[in-house]
N, C-alpha and C positions, 0 to 999 in steps of 0.2 A: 713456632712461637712468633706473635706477631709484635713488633715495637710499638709504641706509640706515637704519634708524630706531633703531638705536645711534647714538648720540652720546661721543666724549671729551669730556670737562668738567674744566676745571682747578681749581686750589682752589676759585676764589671761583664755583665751580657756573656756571663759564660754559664755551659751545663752544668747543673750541680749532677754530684756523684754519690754515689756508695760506695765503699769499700769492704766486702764482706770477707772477713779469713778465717776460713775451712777445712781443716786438714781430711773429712771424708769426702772425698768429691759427688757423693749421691745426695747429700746432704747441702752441700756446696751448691753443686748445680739446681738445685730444689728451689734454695732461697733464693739464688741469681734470677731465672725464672720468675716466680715470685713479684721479684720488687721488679721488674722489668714488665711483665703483665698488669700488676697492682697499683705502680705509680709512675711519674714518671722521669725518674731519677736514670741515669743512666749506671747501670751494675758493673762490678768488676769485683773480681771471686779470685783469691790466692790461698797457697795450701799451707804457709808460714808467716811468720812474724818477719824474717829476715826478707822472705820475698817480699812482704808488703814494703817497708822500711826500701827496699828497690824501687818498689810503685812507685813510693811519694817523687822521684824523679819527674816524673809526666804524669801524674795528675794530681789533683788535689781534692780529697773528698768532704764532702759537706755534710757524710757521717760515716760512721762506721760501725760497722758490726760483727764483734770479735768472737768467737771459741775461746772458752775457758784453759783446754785440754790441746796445746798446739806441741808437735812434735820444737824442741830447741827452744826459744824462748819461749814461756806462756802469754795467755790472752793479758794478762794484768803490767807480765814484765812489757808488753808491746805498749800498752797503752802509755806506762811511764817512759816512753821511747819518746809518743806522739806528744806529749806533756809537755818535756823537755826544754829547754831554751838555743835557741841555738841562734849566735852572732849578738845576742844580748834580746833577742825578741821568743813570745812565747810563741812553739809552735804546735797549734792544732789545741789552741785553748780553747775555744768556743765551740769547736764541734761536736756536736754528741759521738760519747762512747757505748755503745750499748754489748754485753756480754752474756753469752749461753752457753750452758755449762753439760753442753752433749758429749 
């Protein structure tokens, strides 16, 4: 699999992301692929809600794209995770959620 070596960068001259969570990894790995060969956002692929919710530690994604059907929280409870307010600011209100229901 070959990278791209364009890059999207958001204002603050940084890479924008994806964040796709997956709990089949063949399906996972499919769509990582995917948006890594198709655009050029940089991919990152997790198999839970609670792992992603980890993620947001070190990165910040510029979208997202959830599983319906996630082992522990579902795609919907995660999204109202990303929604959420946290220290009085809304966080991950502008970014798209997009959700499939494999």
């Amino acid at each position: 699999m070959e990278t791209s070596q364009y890059q999207v960068y958001n204002e603050g001259g940084v890479v924008k992301s994806i964040l796709i969570v997956e709990d089949d990894p063949v399906l996972g790995n499919l769509l990582l692929e995917t948006f890594q060969e198709e655009t050029t956002y940089q991919g990152y692929l997790t198999s839970s809600g609670e792992r992603a919710l980890m993620m947001l530690s070190t990165i910040t994604p510029a979208l997202f794209l959830l599983d319906y059907h996630l082992p522990g929280m579902n795609g919907l409870e995660l999204a109202d995770h990303l929604r959420r307010r946290e220290g009085g600011k809304p966080r991950f209100r502008e970014e798209p959620l997009r959700f499939f229901p494999f």
